[in-house]
N, C-alpha and C positions, 0 to 999 in steps of 0.2 A: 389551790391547784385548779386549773382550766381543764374543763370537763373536756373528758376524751372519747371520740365518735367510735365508738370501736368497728361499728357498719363500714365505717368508710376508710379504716386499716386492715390488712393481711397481715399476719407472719406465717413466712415461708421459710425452708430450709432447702440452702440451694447449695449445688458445689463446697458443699463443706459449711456452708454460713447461713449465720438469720439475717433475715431480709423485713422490714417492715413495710409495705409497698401501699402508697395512696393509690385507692380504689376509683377515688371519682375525679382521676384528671383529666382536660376537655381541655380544645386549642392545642395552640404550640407552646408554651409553656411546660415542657416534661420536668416534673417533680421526681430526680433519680429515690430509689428505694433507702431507707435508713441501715445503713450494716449494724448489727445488732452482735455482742456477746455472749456465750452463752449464760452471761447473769444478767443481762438486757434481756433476752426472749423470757428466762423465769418471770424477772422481775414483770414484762409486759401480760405473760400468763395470768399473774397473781393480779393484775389489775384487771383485766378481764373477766375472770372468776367475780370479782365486787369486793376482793380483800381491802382493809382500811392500808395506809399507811404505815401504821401501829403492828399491823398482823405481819404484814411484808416482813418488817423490822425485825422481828421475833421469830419467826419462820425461819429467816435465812441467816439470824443469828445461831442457831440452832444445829441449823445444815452445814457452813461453813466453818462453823468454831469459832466467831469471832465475837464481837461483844457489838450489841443493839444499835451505841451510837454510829459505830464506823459503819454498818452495814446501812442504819441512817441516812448518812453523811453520801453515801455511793447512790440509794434511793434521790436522794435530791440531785445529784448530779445528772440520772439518770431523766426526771422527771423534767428538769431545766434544758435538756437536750431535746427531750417530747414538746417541749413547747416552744421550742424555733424550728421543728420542722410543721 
């Protein structure tokens, strides 16, 4: 996983929604904000906090009722989205 700058993301809650918003955009090039779920803002929470992967997994296995892999499976999807923005 590619290390995440967490200085240079926000999450916001605007209008009903999460917002991931880069911090340090310069020029003309505007970088619009990532809309986020509200299992993308936990999940971005839990990374922030310094939870492993592992913990995420477990954690919101826990919370949602659902079993480790699929919650897994939605981390990584989650993660591959962080890393094309």
């Amino acid at each position: 996983m590619k290390k995440i700058d967490f200085e240079r993301y926000c999450l916001r809650n605007a209008a009903g929604q999460y917002w991931l918003i880069d911090t340090r955009q310069n020029g003309i090039s505007y970088r619009v904000p990532l809309m986020l779920n509200e299992m993308g803002a936990e999940m971005w929470r839990m990374l922030e906090d310094g939870m492993t992967i592992e913990q995420m997994s477990e954690a919101m296995s826990q919370e949602y009722g659902v079993s480790v892999g699929e919650v897994r499976g939605d981390i990584d999807m989650f993660l591959e989205e962080l890393s094309l923005y």
